[in-house]
C-alpha positions as CSV (number, residue, x, y, z in Angstrom):
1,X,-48.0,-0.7,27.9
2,X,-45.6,2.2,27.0
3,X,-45.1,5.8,29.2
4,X,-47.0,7.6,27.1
5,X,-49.6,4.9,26.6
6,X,-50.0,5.0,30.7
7,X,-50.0,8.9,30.9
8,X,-52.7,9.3,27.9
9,X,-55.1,6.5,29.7
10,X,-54.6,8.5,33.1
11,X,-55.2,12.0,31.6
12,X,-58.4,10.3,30.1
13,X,-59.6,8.7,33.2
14,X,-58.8,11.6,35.7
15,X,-61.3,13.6,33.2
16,X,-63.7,11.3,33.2
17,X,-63.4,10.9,36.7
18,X,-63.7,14.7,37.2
19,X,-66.7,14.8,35.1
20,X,-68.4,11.9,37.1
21,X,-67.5,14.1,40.4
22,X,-69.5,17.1,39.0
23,X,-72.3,15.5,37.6
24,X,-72.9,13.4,41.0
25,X,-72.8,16.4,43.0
26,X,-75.2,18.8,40.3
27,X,-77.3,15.6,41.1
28,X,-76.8,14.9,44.5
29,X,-75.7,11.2,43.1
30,X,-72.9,10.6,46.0
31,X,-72.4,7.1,44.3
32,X,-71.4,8.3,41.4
33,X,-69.6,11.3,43.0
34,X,-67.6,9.2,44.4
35,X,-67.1,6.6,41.5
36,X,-65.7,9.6,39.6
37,X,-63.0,10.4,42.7
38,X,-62.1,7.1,42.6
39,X,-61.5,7.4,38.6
40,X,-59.9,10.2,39.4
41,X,-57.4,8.8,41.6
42,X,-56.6,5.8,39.0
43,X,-56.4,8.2,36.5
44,X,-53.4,10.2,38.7
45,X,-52.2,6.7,39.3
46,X,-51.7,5.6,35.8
47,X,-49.9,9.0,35.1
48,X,-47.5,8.3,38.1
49,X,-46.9,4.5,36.5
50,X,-46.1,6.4,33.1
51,X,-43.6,8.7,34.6
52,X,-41.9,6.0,36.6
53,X,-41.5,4.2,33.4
54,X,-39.9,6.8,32.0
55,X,-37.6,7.4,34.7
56,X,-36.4,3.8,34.1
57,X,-36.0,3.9,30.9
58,X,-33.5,6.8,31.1
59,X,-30.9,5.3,32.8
């Protein structure tokens, strides 16, 4: 998977996951509060992944 592949997939899932966070707590659904947090994080993850391949790349 490329940098920007990785970045565009994290953007996505931190979104999602951000989504899932305020729809859980509107609800008072703590599951899926925290199923969005944890999307979240991958989300940041995936970005982090993207920028380290990038780095590499460079040299």
């Amino acid at each position: 998977m490329s940098s920007t592949s990785d970045k565009v997939k994290g953007m996505a899932n931190e979104a999602v996951g951000k989504v899932k966070q305020a729809i859980g707590k509107a609800t008072g659904d703590t599951e899926l509060e925290l199923k969005g947090k944890l999307q979240e994080k991958k989300g940041e993850a995936q970005q982090v992944v993207g920028d380290v391949k990038d780095a590499a790349n460079k040299d």
